[in-house]
Backbone and ligand atoms as CSV (ligand in chain L), in Angstrom:
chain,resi,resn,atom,element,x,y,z
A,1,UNK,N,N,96.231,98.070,106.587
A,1,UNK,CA,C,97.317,97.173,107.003
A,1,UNK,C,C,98.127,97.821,108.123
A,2,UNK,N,N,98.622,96.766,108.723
A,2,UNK,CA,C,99.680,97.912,109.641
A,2,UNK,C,C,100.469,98.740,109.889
A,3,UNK,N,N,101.259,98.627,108.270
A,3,UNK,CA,C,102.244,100.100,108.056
A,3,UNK,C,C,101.250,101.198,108.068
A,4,UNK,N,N,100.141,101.202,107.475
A,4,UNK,CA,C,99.554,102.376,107.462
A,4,UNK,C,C,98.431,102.747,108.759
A,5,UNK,N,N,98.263,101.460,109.830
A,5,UNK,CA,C,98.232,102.090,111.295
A,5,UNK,C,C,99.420,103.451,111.423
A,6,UNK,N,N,100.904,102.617,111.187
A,6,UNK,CA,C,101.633,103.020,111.764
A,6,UNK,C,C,102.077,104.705,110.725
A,7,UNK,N,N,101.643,104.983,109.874
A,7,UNK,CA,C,101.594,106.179,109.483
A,7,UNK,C,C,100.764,107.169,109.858
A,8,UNK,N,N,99.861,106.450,110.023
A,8,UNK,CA,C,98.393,107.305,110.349
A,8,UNK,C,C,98.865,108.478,111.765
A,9,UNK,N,N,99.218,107.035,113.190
A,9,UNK,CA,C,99.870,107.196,114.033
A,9,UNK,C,C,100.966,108.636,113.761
A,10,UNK,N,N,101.717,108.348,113.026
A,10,UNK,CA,C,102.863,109.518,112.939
A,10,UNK,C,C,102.753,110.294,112.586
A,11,UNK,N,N,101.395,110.336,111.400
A,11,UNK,CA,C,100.767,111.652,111.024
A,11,UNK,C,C,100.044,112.369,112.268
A,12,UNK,N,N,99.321,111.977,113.384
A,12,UNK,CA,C,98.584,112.724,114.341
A,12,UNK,C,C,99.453,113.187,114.680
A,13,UNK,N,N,100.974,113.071,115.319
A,13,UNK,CA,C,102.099,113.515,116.268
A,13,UNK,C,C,102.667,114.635,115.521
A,14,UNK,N,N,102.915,114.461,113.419
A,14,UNK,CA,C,103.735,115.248,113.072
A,14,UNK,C,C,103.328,116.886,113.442
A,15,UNK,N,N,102.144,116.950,113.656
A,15,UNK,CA,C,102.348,118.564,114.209
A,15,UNK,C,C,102.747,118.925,115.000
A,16,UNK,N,N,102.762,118.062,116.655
A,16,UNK,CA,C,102.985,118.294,117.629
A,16,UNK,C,C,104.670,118.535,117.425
A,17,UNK,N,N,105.293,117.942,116.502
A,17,UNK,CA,C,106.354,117.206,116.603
A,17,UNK,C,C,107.435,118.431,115.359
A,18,UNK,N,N,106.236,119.447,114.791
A,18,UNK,CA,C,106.695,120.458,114.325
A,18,UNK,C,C,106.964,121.592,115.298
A,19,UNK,N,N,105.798,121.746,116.113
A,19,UNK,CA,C,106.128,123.025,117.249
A,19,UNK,C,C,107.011,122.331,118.109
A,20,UNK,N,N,107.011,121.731,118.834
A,20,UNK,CA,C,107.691,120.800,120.175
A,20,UNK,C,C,109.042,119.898,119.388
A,21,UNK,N,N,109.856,120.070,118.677
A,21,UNK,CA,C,110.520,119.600,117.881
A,21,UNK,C,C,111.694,118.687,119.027
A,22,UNK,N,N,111.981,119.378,120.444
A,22,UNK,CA,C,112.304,118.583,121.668
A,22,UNK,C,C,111.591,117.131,122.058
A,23,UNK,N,N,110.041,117.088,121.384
A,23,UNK,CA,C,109.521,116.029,121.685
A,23,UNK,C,C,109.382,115.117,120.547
A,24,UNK,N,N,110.172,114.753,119.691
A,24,UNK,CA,C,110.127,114.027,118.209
A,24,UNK,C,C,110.169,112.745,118.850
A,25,UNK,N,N,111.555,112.615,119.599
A,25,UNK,CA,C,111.596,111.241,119.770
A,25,UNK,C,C,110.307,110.099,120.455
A,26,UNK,N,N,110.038,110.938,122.329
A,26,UNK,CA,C,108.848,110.347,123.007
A,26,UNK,C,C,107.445,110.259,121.839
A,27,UNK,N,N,107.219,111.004,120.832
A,27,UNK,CA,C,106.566,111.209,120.023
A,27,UNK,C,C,106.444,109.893,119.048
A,28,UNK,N,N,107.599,109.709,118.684
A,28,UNK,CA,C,107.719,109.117,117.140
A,28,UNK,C,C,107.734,107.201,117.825
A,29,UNK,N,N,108.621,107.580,119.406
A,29,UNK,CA,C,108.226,105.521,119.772
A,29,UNK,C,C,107.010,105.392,119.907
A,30,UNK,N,N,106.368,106.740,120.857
A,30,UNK,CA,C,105.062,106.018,120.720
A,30,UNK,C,C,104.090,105.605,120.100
A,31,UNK,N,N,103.769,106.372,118.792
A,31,UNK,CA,C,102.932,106.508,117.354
A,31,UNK,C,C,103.624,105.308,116.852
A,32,UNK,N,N,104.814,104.711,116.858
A,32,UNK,CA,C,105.121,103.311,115.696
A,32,UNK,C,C,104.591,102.437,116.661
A,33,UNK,N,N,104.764,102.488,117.864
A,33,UNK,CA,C,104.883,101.354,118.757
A,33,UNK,C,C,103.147,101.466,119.254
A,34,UNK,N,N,102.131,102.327,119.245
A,34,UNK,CA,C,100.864,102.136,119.319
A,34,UNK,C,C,100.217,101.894,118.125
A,35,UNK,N,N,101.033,102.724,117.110
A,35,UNK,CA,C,100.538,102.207,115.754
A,35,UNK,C,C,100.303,100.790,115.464
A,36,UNK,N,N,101.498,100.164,116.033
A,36,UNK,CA,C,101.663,98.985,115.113
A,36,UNK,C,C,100.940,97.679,115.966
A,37,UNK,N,N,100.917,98.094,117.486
A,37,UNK,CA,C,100.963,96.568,118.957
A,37,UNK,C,C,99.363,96.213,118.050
A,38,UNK,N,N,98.533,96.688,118.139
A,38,UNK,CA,C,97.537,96.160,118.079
A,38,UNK,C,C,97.037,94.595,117.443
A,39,UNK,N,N,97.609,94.888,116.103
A,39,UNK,CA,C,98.141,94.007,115.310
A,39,UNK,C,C,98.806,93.001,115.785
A,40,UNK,N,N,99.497,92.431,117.452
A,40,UNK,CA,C,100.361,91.616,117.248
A,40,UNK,C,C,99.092,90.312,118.140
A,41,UNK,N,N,97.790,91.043,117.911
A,41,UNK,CA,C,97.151,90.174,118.291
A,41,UNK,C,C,96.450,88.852,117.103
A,42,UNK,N,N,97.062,89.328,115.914
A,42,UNK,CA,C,96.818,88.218,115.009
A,42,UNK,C,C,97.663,86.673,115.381
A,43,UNK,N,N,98.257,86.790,116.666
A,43,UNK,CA,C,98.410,85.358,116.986
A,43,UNK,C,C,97.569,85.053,117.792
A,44,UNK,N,N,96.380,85.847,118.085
A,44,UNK,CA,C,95.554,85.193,119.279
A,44,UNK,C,C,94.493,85.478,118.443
A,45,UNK,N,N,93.410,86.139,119.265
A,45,UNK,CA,C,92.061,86.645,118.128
A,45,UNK,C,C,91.745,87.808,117.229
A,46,UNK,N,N,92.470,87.782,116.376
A,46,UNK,CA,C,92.620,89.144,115.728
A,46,UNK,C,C,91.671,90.099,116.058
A,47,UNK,N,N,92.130,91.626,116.107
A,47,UNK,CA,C,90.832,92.010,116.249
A,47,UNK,C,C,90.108,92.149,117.229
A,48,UNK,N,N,90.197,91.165,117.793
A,48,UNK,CA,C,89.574,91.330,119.600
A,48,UNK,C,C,90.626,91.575,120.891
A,49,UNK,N,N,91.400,90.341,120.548
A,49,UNK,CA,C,92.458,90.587,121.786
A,49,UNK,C,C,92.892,91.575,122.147
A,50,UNK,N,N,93.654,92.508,121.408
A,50,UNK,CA,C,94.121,93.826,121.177
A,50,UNK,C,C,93.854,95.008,120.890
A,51,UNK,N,N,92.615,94.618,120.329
A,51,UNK,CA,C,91.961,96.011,119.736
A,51,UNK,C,C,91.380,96.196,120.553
A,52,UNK,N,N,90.998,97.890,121.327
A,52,UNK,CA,C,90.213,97.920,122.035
A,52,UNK,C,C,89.198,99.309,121.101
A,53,UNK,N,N,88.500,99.387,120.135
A,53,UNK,CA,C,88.000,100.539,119.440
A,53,UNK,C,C,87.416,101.428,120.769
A,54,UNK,N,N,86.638,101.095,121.494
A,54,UNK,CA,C,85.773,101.869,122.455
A,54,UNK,C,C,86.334,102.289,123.790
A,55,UNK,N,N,86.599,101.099,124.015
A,55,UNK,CA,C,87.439,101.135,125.815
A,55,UNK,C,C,88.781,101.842,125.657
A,56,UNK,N,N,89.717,101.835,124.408
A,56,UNK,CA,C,90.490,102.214,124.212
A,56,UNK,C,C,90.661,104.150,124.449
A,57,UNK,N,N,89.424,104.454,124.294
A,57,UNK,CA,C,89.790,105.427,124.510
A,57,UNK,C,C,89.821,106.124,126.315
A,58,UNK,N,N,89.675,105.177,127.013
A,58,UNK,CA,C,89.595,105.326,128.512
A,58,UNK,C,C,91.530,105.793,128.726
A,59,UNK,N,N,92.341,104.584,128.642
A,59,UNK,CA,C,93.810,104.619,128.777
A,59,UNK,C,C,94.420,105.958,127.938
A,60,UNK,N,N,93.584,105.888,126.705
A,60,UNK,CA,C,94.175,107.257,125.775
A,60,UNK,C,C,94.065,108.872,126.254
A,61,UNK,N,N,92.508,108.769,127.325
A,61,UNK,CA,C,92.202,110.412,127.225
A,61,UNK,C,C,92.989,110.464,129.289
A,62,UNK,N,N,92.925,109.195,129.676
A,62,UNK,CA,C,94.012,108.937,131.082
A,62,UNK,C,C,95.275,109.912,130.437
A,63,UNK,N,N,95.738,109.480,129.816
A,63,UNK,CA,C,97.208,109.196,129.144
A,63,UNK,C,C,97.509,110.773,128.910
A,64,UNK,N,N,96.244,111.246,128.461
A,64,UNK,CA,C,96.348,112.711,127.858
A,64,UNK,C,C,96.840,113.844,128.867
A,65,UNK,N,N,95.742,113.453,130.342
A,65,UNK,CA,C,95.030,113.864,131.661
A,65,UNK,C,C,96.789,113.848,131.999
A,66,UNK,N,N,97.621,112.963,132.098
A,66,UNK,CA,C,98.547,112.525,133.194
A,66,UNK,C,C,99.183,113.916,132.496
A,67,UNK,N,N,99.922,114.319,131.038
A,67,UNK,CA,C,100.775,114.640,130.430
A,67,UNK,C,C,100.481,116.167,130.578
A,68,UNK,N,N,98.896,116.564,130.593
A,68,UNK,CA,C,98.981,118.130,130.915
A,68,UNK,C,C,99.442,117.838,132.136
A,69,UNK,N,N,98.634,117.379,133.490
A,69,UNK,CA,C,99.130,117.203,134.470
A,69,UNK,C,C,100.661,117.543,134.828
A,70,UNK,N,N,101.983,116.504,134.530
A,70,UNK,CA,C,102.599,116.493,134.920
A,70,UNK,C,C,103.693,115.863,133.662
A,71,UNK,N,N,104.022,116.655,132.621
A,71,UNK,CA,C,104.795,116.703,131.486
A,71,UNK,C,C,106.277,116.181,131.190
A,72,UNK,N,N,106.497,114.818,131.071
A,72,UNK,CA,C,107.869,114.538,130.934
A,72,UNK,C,C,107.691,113.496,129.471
A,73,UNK,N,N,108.863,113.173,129.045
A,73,UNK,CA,C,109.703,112.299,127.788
A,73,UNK,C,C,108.584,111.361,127.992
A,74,UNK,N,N,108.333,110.509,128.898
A,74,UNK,CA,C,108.109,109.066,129.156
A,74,UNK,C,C,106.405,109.292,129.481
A,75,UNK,N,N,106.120,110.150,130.158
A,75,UNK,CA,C,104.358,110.329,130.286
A,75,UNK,C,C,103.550,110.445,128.668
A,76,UNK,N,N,104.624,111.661,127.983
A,76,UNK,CA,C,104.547,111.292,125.887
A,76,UNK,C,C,104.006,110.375,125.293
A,77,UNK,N,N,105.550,109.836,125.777
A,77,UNK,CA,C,105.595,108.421,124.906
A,77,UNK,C,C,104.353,107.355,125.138
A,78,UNK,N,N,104.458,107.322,126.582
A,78,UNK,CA,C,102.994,106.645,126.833
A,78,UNK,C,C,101.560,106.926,126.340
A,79,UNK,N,N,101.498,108.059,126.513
A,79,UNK,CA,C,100.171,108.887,126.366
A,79,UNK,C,C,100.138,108.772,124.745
A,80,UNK,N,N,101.024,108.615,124.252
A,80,UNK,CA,C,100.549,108.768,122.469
A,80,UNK,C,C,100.419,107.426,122.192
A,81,UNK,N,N,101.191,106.268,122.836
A,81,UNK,CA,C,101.056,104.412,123.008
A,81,UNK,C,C,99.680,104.454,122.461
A,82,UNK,N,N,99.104,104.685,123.539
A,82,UNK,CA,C,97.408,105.069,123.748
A,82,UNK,C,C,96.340,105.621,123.223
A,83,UNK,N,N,97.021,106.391,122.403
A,83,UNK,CA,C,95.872,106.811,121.365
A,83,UNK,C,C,96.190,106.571,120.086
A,84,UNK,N,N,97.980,106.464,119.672
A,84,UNK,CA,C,97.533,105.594,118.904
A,84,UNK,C,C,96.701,103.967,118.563
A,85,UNK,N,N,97.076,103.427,119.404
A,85,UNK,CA,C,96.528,102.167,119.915
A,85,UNK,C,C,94.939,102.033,119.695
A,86,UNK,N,N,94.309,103.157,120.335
A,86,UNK,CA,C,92.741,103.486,120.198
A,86,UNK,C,C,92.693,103.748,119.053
A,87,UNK,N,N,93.363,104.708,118.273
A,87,UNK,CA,C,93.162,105.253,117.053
A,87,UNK,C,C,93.000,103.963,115.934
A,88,UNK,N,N,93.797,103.262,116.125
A,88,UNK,CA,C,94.437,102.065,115.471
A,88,UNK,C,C,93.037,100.947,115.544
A,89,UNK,N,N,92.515,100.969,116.536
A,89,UNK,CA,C,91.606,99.921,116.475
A,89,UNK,C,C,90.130,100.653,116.193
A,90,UNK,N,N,90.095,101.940,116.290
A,90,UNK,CA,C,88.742,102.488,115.904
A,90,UNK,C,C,88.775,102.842,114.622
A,91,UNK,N,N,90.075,103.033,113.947
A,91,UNK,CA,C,89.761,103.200,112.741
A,91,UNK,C,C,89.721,101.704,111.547
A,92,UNK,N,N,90.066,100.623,112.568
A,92,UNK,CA,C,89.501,99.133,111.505
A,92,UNK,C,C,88.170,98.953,111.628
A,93,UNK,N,N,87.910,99.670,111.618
A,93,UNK,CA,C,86.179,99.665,111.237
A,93,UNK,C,C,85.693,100.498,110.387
A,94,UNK,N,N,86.522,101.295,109.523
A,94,UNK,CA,C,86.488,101.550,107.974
A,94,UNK,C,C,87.320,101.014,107.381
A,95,UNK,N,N,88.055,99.874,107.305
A,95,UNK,CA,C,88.263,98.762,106.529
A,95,UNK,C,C,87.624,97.490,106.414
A,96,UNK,N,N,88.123,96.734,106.084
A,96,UNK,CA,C,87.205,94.934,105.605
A,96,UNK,C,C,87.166,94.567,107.065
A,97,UNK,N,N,86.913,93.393,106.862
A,97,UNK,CA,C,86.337,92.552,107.843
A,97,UNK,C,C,87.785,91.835,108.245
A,98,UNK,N,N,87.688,91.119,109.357
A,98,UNK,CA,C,88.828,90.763,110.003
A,98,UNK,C,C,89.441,89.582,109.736
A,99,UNK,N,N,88.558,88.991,108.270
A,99,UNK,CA,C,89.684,87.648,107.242
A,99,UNK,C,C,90.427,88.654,106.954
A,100,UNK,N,N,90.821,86.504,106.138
A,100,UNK,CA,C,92.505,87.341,105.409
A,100,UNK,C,C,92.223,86.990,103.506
A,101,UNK,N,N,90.990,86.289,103.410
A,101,UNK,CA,C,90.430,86.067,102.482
A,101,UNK,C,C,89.203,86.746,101.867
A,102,UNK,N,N,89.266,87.878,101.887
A,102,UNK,CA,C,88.120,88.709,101.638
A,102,UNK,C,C,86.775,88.623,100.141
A,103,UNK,N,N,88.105,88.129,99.445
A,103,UNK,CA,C,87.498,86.916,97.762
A,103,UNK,C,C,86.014,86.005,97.816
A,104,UNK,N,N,87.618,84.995,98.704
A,104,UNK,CA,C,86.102,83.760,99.005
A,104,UNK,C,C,85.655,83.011,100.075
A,105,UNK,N,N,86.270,84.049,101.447
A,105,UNK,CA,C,85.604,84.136,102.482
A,105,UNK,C,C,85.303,85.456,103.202
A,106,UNK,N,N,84.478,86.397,102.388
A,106,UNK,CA,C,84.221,87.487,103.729
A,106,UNK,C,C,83.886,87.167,104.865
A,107,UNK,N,N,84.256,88.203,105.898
A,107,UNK,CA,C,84.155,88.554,107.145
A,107,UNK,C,C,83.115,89.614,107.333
A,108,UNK,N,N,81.767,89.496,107.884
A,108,UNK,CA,C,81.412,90.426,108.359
A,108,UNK,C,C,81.474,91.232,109.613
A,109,UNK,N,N,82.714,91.104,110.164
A,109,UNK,CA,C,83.321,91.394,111.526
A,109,UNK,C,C,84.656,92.447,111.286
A,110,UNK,N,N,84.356,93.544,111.634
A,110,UNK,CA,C,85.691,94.722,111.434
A,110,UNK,C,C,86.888,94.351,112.963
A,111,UNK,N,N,85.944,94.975,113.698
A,111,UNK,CA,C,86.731,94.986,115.053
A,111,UNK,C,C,85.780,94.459,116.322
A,112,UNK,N,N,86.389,93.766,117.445
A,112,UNK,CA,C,85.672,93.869,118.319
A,112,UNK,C,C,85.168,95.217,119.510
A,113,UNK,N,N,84.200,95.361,119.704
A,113,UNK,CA,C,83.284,96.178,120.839
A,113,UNK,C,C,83.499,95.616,122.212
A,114,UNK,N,N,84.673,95.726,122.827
A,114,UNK,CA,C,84.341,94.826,124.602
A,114,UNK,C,C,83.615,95.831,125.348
A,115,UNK,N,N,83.077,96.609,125.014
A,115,UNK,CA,C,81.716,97.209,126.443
A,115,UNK,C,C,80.585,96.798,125.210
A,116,UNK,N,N,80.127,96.604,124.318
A,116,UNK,CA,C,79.118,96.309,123.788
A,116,UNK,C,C,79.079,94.699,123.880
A,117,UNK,N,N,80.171,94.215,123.591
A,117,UNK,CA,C,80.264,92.792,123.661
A,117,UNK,C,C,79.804,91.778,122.376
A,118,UNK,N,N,80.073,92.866,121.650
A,118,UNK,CA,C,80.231,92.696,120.334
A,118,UNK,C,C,80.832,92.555,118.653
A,119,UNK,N,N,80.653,92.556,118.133
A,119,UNK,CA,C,81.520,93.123,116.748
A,119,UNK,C,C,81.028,93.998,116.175
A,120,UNK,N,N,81.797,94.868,115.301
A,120,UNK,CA,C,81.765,96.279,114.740
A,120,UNK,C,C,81.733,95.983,113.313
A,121,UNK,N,N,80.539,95.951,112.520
A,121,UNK,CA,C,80.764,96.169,110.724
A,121,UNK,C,C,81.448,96.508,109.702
A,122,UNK,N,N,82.046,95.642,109.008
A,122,UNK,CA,C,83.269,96.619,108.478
A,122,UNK,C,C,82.360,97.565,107.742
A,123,UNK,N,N,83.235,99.003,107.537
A,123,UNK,CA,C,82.464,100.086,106.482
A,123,UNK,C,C,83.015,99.737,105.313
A,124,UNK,N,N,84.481,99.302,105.088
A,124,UNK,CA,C,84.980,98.746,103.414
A,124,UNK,C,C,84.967,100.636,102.379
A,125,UNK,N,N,85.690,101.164,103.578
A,125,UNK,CA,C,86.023,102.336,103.186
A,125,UNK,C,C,87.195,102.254,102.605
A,126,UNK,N,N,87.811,101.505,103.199
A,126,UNK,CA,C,89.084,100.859,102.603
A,126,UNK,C,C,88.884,99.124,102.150
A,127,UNK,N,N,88.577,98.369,101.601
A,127,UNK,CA,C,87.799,97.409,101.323
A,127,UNK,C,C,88.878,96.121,101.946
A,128,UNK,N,N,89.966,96.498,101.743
A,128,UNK,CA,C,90.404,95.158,102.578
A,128,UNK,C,C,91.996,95.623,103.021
A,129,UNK,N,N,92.509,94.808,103.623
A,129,UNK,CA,C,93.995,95.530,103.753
A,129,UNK,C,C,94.778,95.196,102.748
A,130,UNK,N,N,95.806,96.003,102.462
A,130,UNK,CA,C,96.693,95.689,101.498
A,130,UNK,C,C,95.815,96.074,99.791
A,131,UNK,N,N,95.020,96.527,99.765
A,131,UNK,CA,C,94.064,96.940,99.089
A,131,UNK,C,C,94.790,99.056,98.431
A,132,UNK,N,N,94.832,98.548,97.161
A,132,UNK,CA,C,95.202,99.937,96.543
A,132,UNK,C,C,95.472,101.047,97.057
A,133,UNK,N,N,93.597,101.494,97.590
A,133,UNK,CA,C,93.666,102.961,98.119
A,133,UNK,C,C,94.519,102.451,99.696
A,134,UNK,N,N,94.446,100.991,100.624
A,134,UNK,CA,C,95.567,101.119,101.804
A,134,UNK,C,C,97.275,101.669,101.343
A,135,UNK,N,N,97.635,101.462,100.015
A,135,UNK,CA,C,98.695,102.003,100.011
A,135,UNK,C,C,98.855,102.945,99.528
A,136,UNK,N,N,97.863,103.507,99.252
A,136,UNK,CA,C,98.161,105.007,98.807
A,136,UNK,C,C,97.735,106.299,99.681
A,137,UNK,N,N,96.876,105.710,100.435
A,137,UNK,CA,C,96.920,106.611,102.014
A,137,UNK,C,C,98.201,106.068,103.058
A,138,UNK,N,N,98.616,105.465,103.106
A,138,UNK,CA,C,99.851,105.019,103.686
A,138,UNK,C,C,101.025,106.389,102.896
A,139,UNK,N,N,100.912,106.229,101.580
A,139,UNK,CA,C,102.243,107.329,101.023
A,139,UNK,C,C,101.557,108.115,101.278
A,140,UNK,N,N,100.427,109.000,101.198
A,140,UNK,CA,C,99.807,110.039,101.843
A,140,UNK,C,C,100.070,110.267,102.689
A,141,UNK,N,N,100.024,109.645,103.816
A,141,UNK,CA,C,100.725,110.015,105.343
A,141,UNK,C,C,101.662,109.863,105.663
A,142,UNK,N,N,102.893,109.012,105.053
A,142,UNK,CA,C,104.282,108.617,105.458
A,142,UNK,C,C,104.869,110.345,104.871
A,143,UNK,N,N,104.382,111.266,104.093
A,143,UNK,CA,C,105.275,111.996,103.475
A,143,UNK,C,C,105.581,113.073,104.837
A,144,UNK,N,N,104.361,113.571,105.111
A,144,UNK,CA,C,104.464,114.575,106.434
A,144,UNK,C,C,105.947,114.227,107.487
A,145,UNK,N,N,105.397,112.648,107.763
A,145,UNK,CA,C,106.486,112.196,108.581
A,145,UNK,C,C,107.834,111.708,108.339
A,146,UNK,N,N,107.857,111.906,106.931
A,146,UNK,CA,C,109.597,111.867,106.095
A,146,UNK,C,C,109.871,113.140,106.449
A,147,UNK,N,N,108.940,114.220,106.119
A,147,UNK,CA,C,109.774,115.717,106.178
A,147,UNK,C,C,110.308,116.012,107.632
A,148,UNK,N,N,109.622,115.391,108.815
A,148,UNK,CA,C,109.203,115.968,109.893
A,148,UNK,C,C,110.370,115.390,110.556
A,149,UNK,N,N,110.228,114.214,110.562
A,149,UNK,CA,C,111.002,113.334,111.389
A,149,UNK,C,C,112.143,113.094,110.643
A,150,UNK,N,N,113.452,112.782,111.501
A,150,UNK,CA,C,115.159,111.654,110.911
A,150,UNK,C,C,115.312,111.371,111.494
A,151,UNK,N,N,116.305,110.629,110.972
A,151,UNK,CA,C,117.394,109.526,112.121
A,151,UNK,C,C,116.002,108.365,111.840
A,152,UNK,N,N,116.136,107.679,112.547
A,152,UNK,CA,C,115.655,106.132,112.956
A,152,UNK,C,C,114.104,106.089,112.020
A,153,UNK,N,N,113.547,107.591,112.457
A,153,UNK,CA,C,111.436,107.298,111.749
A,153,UNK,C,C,111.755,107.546,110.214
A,154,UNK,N,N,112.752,108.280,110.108
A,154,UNK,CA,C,112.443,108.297,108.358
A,154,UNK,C,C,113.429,107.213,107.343
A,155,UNK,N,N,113.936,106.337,108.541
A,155,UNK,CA,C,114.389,105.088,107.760
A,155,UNK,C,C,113.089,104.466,107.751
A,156,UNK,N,N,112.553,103.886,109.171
A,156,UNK,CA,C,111.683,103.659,109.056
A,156,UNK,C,C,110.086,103.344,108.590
A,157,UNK,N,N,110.311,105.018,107.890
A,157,UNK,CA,C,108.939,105.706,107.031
A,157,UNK,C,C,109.485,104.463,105.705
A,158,UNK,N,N,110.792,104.942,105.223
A,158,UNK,CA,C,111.063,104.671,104.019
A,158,UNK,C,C,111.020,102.713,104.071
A,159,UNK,N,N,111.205,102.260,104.901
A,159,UNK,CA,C,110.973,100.415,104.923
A,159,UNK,C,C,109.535,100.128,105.298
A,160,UNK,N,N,108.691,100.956,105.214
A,160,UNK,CA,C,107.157,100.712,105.825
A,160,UNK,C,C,106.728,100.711,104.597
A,161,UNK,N,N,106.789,101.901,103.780
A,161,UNK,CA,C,106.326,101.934,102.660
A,161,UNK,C,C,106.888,101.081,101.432
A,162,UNK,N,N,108.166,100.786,101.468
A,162,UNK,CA,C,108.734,99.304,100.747
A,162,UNK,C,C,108.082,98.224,101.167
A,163,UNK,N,N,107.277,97.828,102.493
A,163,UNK,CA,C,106.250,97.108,102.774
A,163,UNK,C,C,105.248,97.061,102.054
A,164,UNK,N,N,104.566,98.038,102.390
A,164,UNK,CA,C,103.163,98.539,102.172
A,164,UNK,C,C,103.447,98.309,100.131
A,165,UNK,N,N,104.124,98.855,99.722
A,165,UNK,CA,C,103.906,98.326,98.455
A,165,UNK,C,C,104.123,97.225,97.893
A,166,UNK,N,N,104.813,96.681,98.023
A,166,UNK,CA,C,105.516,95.662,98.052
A,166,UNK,C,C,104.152,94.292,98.767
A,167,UNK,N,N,103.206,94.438,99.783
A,167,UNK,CA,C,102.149,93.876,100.248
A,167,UNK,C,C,101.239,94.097,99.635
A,168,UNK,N,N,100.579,95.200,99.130
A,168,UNK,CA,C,99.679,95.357,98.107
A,168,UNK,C,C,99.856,94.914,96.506
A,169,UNK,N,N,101.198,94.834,96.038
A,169,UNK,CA,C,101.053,94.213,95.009
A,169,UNK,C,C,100.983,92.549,94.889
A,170,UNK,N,N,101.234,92.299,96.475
A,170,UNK,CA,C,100.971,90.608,95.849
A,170,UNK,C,C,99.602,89.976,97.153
A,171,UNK,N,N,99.157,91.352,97.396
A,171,UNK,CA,C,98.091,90.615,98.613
A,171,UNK,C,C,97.108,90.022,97.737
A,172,UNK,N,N,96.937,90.188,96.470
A,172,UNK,CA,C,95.575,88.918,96.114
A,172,UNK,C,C,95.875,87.831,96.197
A,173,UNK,N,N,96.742,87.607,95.764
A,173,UNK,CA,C,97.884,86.539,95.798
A,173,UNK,C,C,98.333,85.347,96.929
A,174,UNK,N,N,98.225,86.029,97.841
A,174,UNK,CA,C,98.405,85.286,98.873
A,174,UNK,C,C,97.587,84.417,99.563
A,175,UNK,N,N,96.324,85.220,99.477
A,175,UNK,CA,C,95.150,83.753,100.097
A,175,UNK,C,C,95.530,82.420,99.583
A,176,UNK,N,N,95.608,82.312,98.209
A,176,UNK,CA,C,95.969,80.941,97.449
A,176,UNK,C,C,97.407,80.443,97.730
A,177,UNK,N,N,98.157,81.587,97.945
A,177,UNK,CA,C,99.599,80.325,98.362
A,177,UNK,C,C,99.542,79.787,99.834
A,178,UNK,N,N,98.582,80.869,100.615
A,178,UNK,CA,C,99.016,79.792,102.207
A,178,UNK,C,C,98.087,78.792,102.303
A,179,UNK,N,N,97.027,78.924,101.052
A,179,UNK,CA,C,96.628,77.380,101.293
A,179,UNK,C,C,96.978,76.269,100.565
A,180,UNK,N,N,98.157,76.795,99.516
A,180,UNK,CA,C,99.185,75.876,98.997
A,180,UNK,C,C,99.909,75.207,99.881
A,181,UNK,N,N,100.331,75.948,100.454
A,181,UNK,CA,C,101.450,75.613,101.748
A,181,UNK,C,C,101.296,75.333,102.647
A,182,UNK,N,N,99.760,75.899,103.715
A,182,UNK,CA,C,99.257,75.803,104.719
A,182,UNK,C,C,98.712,74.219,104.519
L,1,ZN,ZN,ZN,94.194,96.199,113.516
């Protein structure tokens, strides 16, 4: 699910973000804010629009290139946009498929491939979102970034994971009410 993009995200940074403790902040927008964009393509084609699993890593290892290069706040922030972002869409392809009904409509579609021009299998390493083990690797990784990070990420940490549980206990649940409602 997406809180736990967005942990995952804050877990890659929290080391950086232990030695370089000057760079928490450029650090911590970019990991929520690459963590999470990908996802805001569920108003268009989930999954495809936004996700880039493969190509993604072109802008990410750019991003990397610019920051040894030429090291400021804002080259960071960008450069981590970017891999989390990549990170974010290469790793939905060890979760479900890209329904929202996994019951009694699977998806055999994880993420889209735009240089293959294809779709990517889900592995169902994580079997669907909002799915048990998603929230318990979510508190797995939010903890690093409670210790690491304050101010704004470890409110943050702490309303992601009031998400994240709070979504997993009623995600079976939900296929059947939005087609109550829907
Ligand atoms: Zn996603």
């Amino acid at each position: 699910m997406a809180t736990t993009h967005g942990f995952v995200a804050l877990a890659l940074v929290t080391p950086v973000a232990t030695v370089a403790p000057e760079l928490a902040t450029p650090l911590s927008i970019g990991a929520v804010a690459g963590g999470l964009a990908p996802d805001l393509d569920v108003a268009f084609e989930h999954r495809r629009t936004l996700h880039f699993p493969v190509l993604g890593a072109g802008p990410a290892v750019f991003g990397l290139a610019v920051v040894a290069l030429v090291p400021s706040p804002i080259a960071i922030a960008i450069a981590t946009f970017f891999v989390a972002a990549w990170v974010h869409a290469a790793s939905d392809a060890v979760g479900g498929g890209s329904g929202f009904d996994p019951w009694t409509d699977p998806i055999d579609r994880a993420v889209f491939d735009h240089r293959r021009g294809r779709w990517i299998r889900p592995r169902r390493w994580i079997r669907y979102d909002g799915a048990p083990e998603d929230a318990a690797l979510g508190v797995a990784l939010a903890i690093p970034a409670f210790v690491v990070f304050d101010g704004w990420v470890r409110v943050l940490v702490v309303l992601g994971l009031a998400f994240s549980l709070g979504y997993a206990l009623v995600r079976r649940r939900i296929p059947a009410w939005l087609d109550a409602h829907g």
